[in-house]
N, C-alpha and C positions, 0 to 999 in steps of 0.2 A: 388149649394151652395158651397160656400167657408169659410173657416173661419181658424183665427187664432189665437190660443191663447196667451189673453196678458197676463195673471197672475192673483194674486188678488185684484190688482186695476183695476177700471173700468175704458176705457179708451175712450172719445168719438171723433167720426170722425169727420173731416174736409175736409173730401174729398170723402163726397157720401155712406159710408159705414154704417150700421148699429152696435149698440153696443148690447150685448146679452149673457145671462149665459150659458156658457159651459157647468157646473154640476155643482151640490152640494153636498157636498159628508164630514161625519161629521164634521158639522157644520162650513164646508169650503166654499165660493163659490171659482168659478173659473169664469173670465169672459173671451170673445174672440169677435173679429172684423170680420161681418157675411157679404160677400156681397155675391147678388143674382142672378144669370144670369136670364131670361125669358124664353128665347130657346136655347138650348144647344143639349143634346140629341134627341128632338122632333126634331131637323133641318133633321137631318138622317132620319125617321120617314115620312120626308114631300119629299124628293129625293125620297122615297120607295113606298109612300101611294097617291101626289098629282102630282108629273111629273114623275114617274115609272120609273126613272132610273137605277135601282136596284132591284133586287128581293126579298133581306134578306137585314136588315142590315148589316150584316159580309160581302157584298157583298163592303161597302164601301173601305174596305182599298184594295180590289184588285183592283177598278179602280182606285183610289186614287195610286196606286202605280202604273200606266203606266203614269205619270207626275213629273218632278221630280222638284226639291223645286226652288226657282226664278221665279217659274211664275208668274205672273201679275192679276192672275184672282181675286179678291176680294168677297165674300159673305155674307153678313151684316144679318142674321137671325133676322132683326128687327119685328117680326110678328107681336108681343105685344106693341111694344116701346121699349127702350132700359132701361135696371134695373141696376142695381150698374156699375159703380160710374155715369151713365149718368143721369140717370132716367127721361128721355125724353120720355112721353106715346104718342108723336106725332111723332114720329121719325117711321119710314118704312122698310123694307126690301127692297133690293136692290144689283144690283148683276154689278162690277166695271170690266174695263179693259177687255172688250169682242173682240176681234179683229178675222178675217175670219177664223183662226186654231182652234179657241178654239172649246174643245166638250166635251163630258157627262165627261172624266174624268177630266178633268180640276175643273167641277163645282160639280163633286163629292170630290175633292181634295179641292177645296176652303171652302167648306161648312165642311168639316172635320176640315181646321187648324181656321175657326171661332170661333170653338170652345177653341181651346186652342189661341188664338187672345184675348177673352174675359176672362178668367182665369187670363191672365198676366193683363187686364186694371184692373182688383179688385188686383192682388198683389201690381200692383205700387202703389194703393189709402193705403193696408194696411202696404208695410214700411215706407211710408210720414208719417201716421196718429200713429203707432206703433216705429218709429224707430227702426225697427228689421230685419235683412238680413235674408230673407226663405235660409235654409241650404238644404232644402229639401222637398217635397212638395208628403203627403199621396193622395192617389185616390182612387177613391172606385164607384161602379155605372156601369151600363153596358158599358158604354163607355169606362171605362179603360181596356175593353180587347182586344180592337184596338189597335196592338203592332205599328202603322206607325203612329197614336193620340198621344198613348204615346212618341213616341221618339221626334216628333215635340212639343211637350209642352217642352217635358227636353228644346230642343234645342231654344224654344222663352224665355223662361223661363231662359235661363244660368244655370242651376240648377237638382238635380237629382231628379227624377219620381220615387217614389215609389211604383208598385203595390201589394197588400197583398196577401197570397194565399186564401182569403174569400173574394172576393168584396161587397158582402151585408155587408155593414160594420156597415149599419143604424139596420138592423136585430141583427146584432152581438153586438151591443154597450147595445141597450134596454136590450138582454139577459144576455149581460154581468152585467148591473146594478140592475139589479133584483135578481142574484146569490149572489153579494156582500151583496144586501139590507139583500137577506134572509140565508148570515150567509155560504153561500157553497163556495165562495172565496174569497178570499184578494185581494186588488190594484195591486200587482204586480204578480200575477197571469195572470193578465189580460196583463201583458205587455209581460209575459214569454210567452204567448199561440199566440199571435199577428207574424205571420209568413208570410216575403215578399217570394212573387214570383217569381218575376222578379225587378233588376232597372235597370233604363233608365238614362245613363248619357249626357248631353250636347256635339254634336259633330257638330255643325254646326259654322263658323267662324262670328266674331263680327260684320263685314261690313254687313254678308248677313242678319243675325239677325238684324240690325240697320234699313238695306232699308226694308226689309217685313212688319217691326211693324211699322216705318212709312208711309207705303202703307195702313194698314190696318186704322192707326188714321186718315188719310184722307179720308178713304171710310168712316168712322162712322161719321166726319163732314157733308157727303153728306146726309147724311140720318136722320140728325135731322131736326127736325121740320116741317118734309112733308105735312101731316096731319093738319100742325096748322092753 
């Protein structure tokens, strides 16, 4: 899941996203622009558990990292269908640009930058819908502690990767709103205790960023409407 907040107007999409309350918090709401990936993390998960190309998932960014970034290979984790901004429940998975060299790390490496591939299709839907430039983009979730995930998002993304030093951030948030509710901290408590780890800034150049992400919008073309 992704999301960004637009303030206290509600703000609704045009381009696939869903509208949704952030919090509420005295007698404030706050609203934000929710899009959903379907397989994200589970991709990893299905490398590991249904063609054992891996043993762990931490196993991912070492092979992932004997490939290095241009290559051609495309992996569309469409297991479900595809969720924000496509929402295509007939769309496939499907795996692009396989030629006689390719092997386990290429499509361990494809199946990793899908992830951040699909990140960037919900950011573009939410500064069309938002008119707002991401300055910077929080992560949280076992996957952000793939340092070669991270760096490739900054880098599709133009933009700097925030990782916190808590990734359960879904954990930390509920207990953080339950301490305010009951009175043991104030709002910016919560902002003073919120401590990055690590950032990931953009170092990849504009042309290669240009060709991969329109590699990637071409492979999700291939894959709609398989099913239908």
């Amino acid at each position: 899941f992704m999301l960004m907040n637009t303030g206290k107007q509600i703000q609704h999409s045009k381009h696939g996203l869903l509208t949704t309350i952030a919090w509420g918090m005295n007698d404030e709401v706050m609203y934000a622009l929710e899009g959903s990936v379907f397989i994200a993390g589970a991709a990893i998960q299905w490398l590991r558990d249904a063609l054992h190309l891996i043993d762990t998932a931490e196993d991912s960014a070492y092979f992932a990292s004997k490939v290095g970034e241009g290559h051609d290979v495309y992996v569309v984790p469409a297991f479900a269908g595809l969720g924000a901004p496509y929402w295509d429940m007939d769309a496939r998975g499907a795996i692009f640009g396989l030629t006689r060299d390719t092997g386990k790390a290429h499509l361990v490496r494809a199946t990793l930058e899908s992830l951040a591939y699909q990140t960037k299709d919900i950011l573009s839907a939410m500064e069309q819908d938002a008119s707002i430039a991401l300055k910077s983009l929080k992560v949280d979730g076992g996957a952000a502690a793939n340092d070669l995930l991270m760096q490739f998002q900054a880098d599709i993304l133009n933009t700097t990767v925030e990782r916190p030093a808590v990734i359960e951030s879904t954990a930390m948030g509920a207990a953080f709103m339950a301490g305010i509710q009951a009175g043991l901290w104030q709002l910016h408590d919560v902002k003073e205790n919120r401590k990055v780890a690590h950032q990931f800034n953009p170092q990849m150049g504009e042309s290669t960023r240009t060709k991969l992400y329109r590699g990637w919008l071409k492979a999700i073309e291939r894959t709609k409407g398989w099913a239908g």
